[in-house]
N, C-alpha and C positions, 0 to 999 in steps of 0.2 A: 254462606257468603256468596254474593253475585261475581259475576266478571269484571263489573266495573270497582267496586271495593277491596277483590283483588288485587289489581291494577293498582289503587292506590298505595295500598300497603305495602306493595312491593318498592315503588316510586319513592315512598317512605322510608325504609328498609335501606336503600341503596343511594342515596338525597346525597351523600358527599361523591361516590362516585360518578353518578353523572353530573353532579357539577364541574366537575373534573375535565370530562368526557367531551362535553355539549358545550366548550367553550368559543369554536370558530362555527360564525354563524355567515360562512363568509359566499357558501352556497346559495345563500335566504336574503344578501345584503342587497341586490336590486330590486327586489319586490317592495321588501321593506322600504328600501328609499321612495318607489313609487307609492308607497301608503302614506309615507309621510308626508310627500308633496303635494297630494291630495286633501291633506287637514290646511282648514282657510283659516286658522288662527295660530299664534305665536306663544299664545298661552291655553294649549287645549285642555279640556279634562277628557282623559281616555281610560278605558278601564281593559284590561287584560285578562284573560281566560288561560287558566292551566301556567301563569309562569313561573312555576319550577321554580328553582335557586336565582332565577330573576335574571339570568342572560340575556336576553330580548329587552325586558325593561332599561337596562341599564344602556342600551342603544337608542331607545326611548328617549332616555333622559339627558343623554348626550345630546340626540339632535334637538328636544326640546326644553331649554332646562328650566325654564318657569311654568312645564305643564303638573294640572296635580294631576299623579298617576292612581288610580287603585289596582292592584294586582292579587287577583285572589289564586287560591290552590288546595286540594284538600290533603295534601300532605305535610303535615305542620314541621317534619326536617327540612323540607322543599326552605317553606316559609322562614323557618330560620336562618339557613344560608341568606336567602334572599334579602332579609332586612337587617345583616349582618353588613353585607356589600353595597346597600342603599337605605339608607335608615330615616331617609325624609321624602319615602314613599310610601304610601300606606296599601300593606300584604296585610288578607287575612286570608285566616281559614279556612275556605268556605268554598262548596260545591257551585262549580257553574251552573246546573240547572235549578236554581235557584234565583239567578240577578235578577228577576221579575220582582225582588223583595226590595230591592234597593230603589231608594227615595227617587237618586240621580239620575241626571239624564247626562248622555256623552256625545263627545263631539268625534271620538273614534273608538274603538273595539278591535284590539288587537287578541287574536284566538290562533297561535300560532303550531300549538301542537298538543289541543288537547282532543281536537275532531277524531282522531283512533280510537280512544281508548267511550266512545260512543256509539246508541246503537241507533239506526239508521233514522227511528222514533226521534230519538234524542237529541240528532243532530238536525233534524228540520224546526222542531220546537226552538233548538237553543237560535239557531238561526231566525225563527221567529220573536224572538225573546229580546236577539241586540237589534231588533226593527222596533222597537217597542222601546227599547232603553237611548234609541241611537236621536240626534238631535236633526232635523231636514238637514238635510245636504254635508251628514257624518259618513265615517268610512270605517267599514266593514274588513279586516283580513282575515283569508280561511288559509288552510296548509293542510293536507291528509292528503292520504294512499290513493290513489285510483285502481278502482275495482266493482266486485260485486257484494253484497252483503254474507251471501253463502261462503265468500274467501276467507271469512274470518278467523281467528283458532289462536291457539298458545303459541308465538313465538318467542325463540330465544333474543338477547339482546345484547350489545355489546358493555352493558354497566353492570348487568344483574346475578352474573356469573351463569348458575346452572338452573335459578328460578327462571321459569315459564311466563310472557307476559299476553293477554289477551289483547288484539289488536283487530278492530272491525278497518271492512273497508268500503270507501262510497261512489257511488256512479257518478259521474260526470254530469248528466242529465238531473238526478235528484238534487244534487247539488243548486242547479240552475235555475230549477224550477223554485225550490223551494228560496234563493233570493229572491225570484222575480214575486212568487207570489207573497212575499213579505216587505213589497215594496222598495228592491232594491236593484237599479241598473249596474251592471258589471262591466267594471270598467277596464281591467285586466284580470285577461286568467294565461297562466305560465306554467306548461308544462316543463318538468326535467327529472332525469333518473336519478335512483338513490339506490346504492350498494346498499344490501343487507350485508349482515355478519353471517348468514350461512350461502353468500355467494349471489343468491339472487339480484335483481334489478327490479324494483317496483318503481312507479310514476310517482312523483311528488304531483298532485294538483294546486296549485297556489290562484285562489280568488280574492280581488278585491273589488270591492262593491260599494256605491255611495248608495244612501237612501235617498231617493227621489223628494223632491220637495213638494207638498201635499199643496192641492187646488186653492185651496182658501188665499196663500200666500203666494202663488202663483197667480191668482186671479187679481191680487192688492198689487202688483208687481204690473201687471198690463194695466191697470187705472191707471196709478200713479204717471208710467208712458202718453198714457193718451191724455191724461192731463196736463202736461207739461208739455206735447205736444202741441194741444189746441192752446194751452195760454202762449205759446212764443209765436203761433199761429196771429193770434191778436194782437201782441203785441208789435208785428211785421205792418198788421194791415193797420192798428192804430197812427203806427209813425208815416206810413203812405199818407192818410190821409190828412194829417200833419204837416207835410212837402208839400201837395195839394195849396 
């Protein structure tokens, strides 16, 4: 069994206690409110990466209440919680690096805490994955540790008692790169510390990123201007000539 199956099992294993745990998200509530102000509809479809017992969704659904959400996870106690506490959101099963299966396309991608438990492979793909899934001018949130790849290993955690959890971590640069080169401008990124349970102080990195709106409909977007330009153009010099 790999590190990342691990990690689920355990998540799995322990699904009531961090739901318990993981209930004020009161650190993460400005980002968050910036991602939401970012979404240009009133009724988005947004799909969520990694949410657990559905903490994050259900701030989701508060600030949007006629978005459909999909919220996946692969730990199915997660899942149960979560469709327990919001049951007219649709949770499944299912491994983020996988949404390249899904029909949908979105209007945002909230991936709030599943970037850790990913290896540095994984999270440039998955990052390329919601460019792929996301709608022009969708919004992207990232959250993980700031670091190096080499920092990675077994740490303890405050829900899981004395099981060990594998937790990678990502550079700041690969990060960046790998938005830009998946076509996506970054619109905020937010540094702040976060207490570990064995005392340390690691970096939260908090990205949010829109997908750049692609040429084709950029380019229909400057006719249309210039169109409407030259016809009110005409229609100035038609009425002159009219007064004439």
């Amino acid at each position: 069994m790999d590190k990342f199956d691990l990690s689920v099992n355990l998540f799995d294993e322990f699904a009531d206690e961090y739901a318990k745990r993981y209930t004020n998200l009161e650190a993460y509530s400005d980002s968050i409110d910036m991602f939401c102000n970012l979404i240009r509809t009133n009724k988005p479809k947004i799909l969520e990466l990694g949410c657990g017992p559905g903490n994050v969704t259900k701030l989701l659904k508060i600030r949007f209440p006629q978005a459909q959400i999909m919220a996946i996870d692969l730990a199915p106690n997660m899942i149960a919680i979560a469709r327990q506490q919001l049951p007219d959101v649709d949770f499944k099963i299912m491994d983020v690096r996988d949404i390249l299966s899904l029909p949908e396309k979105f209007d945002a991608v909230m991936c709030s805490f599943c970037l850790p438990f990913l290896s540095t492979a994984d999270a440039k793909k998955l990052i390329s994955d919601c460019g792929e899934k996301l709608n022009p001018g969708g919004v992207l949130y990232l959250c993980t540790m700031e670091g190096n790849e080499s920092d990675g290993g077994f740490e303890t955690t405050s829900f899981s008692g004395e099981a060990k959890i594998y937790f990678n971590y990502h550079s700041r640069q690969d990060l960046q790169d790998a938005l830009s080169a998946s076509g996506f401008e970054i619109s905020h990124l937010k540094l702040q510390d976060y207490p570990e349970p064995d005392g340390r102080v690691t970096i939260d990195m908090i990205f949010i990123g829109v997908k750049k709106m692609n040429d084709t409909i950029f380019e229909q977007k400057l006719r249309l201007e210039s169109e409407l330009v030259r016809n009110e153009s005409m229609s100035v010099l038609k009425d002159f000539e009219q007064m004439e």
